[in-house]
C-alpha positions as CSV (number, residue, x, y, z in Angstrom):
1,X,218.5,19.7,6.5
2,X,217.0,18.4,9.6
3,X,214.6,15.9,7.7
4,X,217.7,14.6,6.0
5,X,219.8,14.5,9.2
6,X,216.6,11.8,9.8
7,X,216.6,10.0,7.2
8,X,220.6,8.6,6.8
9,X,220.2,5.9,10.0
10,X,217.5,4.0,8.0
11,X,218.9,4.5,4.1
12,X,222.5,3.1,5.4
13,X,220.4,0.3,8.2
14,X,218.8,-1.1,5.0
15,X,221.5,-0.9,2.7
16,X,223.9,-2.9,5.2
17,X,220.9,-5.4,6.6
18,X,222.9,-8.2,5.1
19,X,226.3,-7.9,5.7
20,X,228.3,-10.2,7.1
21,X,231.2,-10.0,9.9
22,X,233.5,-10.3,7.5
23,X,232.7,-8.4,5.0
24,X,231.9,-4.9,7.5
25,X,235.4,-5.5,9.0
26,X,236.9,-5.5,5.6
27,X,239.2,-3.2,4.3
28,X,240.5,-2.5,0.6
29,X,244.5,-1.5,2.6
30,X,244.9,-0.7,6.3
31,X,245.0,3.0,5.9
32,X,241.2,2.2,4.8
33,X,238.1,2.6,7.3
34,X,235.9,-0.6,7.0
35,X,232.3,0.0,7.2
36,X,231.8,-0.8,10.3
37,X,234.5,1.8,11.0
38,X,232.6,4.4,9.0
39,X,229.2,4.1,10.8
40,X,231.5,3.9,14.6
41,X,232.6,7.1,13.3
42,X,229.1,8.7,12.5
43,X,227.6,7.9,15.8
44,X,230.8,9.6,17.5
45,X,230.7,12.7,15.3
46,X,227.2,13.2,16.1
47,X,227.9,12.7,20.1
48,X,231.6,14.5,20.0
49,X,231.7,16.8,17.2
50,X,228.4,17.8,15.7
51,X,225.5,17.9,18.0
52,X,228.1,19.0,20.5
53,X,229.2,22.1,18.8
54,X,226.4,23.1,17.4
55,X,224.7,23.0,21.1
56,X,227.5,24.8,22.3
57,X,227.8,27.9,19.1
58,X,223.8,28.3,20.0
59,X,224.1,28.4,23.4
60,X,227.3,29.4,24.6
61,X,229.4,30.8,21.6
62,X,231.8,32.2,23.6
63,X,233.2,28.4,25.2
64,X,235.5,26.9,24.0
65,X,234.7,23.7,21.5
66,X,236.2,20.2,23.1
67,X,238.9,18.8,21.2
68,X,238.6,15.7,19.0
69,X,240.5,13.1,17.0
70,X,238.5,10.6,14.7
71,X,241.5,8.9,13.7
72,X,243.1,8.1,17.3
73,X,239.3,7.3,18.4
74,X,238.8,4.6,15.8
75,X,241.7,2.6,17.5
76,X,241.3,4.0,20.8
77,X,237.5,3.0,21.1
78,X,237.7,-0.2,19.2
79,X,235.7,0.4,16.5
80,X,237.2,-2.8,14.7
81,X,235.7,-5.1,17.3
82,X,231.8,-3.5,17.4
83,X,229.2,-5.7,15.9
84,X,227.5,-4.0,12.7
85,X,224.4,-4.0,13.3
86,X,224.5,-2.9,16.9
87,X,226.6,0.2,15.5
88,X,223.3,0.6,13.2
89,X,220.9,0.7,16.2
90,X,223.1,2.9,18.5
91,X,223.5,5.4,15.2
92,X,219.6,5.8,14.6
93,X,219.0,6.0,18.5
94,X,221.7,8.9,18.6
95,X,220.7,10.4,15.7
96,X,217.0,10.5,16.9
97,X,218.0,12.0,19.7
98,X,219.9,14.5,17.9
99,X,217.0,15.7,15.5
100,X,214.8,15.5,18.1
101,X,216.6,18.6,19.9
102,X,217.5,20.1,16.4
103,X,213.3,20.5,15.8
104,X,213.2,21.8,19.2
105,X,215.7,24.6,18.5
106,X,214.8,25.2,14.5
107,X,213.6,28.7,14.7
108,X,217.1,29.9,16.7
109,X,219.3,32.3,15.2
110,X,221.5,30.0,13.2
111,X,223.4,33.3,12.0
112,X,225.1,33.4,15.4
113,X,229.0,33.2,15.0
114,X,231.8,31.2,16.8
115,X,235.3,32.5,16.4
116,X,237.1,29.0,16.0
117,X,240.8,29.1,15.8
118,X,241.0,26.4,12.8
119,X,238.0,27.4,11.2
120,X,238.2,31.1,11.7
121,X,234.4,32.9,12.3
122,X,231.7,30.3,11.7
123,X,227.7,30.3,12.1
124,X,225.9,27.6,13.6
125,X,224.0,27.2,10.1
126,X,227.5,26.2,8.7
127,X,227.7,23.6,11.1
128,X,224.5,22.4,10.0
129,X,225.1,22.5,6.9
130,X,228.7,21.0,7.2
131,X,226.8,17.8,9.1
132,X,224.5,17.0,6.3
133,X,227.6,17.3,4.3
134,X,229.6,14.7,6.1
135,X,227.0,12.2,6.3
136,X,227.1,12.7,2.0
137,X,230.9,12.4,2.1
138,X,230.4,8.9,4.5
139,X,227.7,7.9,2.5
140,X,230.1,8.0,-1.1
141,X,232.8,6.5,1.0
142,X,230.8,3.7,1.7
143,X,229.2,3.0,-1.3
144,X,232.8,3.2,-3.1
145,X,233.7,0.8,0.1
146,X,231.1,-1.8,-1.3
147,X,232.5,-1.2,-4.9
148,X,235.8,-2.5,-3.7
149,X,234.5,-5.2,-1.8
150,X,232.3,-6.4,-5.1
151,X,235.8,-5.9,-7.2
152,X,237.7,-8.2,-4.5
153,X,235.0,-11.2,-3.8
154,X,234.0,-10.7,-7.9
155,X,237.0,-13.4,-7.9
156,X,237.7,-14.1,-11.8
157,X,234.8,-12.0,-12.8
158,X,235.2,-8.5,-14.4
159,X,233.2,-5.7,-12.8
160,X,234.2,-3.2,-15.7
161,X,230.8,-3.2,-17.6
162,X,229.3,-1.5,-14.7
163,X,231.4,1.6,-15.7
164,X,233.9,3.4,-14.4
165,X,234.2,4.7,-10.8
């Protein structure tokens, strides 16, 4: 999980070399996160959420975990007015720091349990687990974000014989 932890800074940095302003501000409806938004979000999930709470189940179950709001942080922290590919740069540098410390601590007892009011009992390997999991469910949202985007600048063209979404 670790070596794929590593690897989703460079997969999305090459997928989004190329796009514009424009089009990593864009949004398919304002209840939408842009890309832009998306990867804001990952580097602040791996700073406020993940590497956070994992440190803290490992290390001091017992405490407890900082509260969090993604949505209120998007507006709150600006994410709309960030630059792309700056966004990019800070995510790999955060998530190297964050796999750094994960190799450092791999052969810790990842069976230790937090009691977590809105969760209930969980392990540090759930966390784990549950942050490789979000970077998949970020990764489908913004490969369905670029769908749209194709759809809306496809003008008078079809997208249909791709197949269905």
């Amino acid at each position: 999980m670790i070596n794929r932890l590593e690897r989703i800074p460079g997969s999305l940095a090459a997928l989004l070399a190329d796009l514009s302003t424009d089009d990593a501000r864009w949004r398919p409806s304002e209840s939408d996160w842009s890309i832009l938004e998306i990867i804001c979000h990952l580097v602040d999930e791996d700073l406020d959420d993940f590497g956070t709470r994992l440190r803290m189940t490992l290390e001091a179950p017992e405490a407890d975990w900082p509260t969090i709001d993604p949505k209120a942080a998007a507006g709150a922290r600006g994410y709309r007015d960030r630059d792309l590919q700056m966004m990019l740069h800070q995510f790999s540098a955060v998530r190297r720091t964050e796999a750094n410390w994960l190799h450092t601590v791999a052969d810790h007892d990842f069976f230790i349990e937090k009691s977590q009011p809105t969760f209930g009992t969980i392990r540090a390997g759930d966390i784990l687990a549950a942050w490789c999991a979000h970077d998949d469910l970020h990764l489908r949202q913004i490969a369905r974000r670029l769908h749209e985007m194709t759809a809306y600048k496809a003008g008078p063209f079809a997208i249909d014989y791709a197949g269905d979404w």
